[in-house]
C-alpha positions in Angstrom: 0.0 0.0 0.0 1.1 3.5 -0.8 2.4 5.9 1.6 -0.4 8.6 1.5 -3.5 5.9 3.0 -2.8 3.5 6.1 -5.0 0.2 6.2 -6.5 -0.1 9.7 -7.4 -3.6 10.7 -11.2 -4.0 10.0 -13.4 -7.2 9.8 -15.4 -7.7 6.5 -14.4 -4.4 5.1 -11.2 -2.5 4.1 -10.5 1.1 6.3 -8.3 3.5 4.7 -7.1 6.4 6.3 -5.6 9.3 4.9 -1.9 10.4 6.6 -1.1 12.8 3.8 -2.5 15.2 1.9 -4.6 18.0 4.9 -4.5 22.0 2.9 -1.7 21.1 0.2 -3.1 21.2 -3.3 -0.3 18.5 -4.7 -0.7 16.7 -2.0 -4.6 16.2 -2.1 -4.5 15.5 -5.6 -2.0 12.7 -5.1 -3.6 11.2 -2.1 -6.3 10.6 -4.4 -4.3 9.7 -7.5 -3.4 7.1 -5.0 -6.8 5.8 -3.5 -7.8 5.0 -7.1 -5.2 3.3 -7.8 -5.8 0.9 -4.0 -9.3 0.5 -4.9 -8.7 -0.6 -8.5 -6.8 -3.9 -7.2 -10.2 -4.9 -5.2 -13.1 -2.8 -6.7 -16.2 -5.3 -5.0 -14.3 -4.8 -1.7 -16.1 -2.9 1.2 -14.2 0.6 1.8 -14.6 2.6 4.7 -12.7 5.5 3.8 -11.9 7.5 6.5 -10.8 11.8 5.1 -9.9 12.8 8.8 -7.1 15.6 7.7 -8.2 16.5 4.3 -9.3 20.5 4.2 -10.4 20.7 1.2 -10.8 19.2 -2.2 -10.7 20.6 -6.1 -12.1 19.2 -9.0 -9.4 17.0 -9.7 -9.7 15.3 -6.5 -13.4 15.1 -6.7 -13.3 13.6 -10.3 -11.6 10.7 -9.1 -13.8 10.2 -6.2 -16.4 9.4 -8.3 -14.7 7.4 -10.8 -13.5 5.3 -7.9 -17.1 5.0 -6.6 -18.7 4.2 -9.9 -15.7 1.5 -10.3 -16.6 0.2 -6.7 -20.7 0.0 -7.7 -20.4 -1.1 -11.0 -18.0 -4.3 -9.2 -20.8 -5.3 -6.8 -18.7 -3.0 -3.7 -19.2 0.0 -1.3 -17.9 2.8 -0.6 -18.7 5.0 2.5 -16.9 8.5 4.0 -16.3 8.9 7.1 -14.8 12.0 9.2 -15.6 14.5 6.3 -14.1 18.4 7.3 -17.5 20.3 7.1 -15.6 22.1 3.9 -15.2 18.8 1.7 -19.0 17.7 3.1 -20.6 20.7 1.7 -18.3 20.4 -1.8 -20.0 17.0 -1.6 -23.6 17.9 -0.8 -23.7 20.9 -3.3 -22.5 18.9 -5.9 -24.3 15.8 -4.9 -21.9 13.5 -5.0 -22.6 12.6 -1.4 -25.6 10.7 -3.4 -23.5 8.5 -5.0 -20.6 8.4 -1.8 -22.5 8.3 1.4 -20.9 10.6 4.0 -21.6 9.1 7.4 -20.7 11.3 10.9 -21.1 8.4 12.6 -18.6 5.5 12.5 -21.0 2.7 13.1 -23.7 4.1 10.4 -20.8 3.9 7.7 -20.6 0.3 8.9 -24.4 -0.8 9.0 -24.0 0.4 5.4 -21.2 -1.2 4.9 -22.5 -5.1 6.1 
């Protein structure tokens, strides 16, 4: 696994957490360069991804959040958000991508979805 996510140990689901990326523009746009490219090896895997850290996102970053979660559907997978900053939840609830991603505030909704 790359060096921007960790894997936390998790039964029936993979959780990703983000240890990279927080205000810098590069950095956000590689961190999620880099989920796709975790999420590509198992697509109809469970993913709890867990944004704690992340300030913001830009169009680039968003682009690939849905291409990862129409790769994720489209394998028989899920894909929930958890610990959203309240700037990248309203990027995702104006442009309603949090339609296609659920965004959970709650740790043990994201995995009642998730089961």
């Amino acid at each position: 696994m790359g060096g921007m996510w960790v894997e936390q140990e998790a039964t029936g689901h993979r959780r990703l957490r983000a240890v990279a990326g927080g205000d810098d523009i590069e950095a956000v746009q590689a961190l999620f360069d880099e989920l796709v490219e975790i999420v590509d090896a198992e697509p109809d895997n469970r993913w709890l991804v867990d944004l704690r850290g992340i300030m913001f996102v830009n169009s680039h970053a968003l682009a690939l959040l849905i291409a990862c979660a129409r790769k994720v559907l489209e394998a028989g997978g899920r894909l929930a958000l958890i610990n959203v900053h309240q700037f990248v939840a309203t990027v995702l609830g104006t442009t309603r991508i949090n339609r296609l991603i659920p965004v959970f505030e709650v740790e043990a909704d994201a995995l009642d979805y998730l089961a």
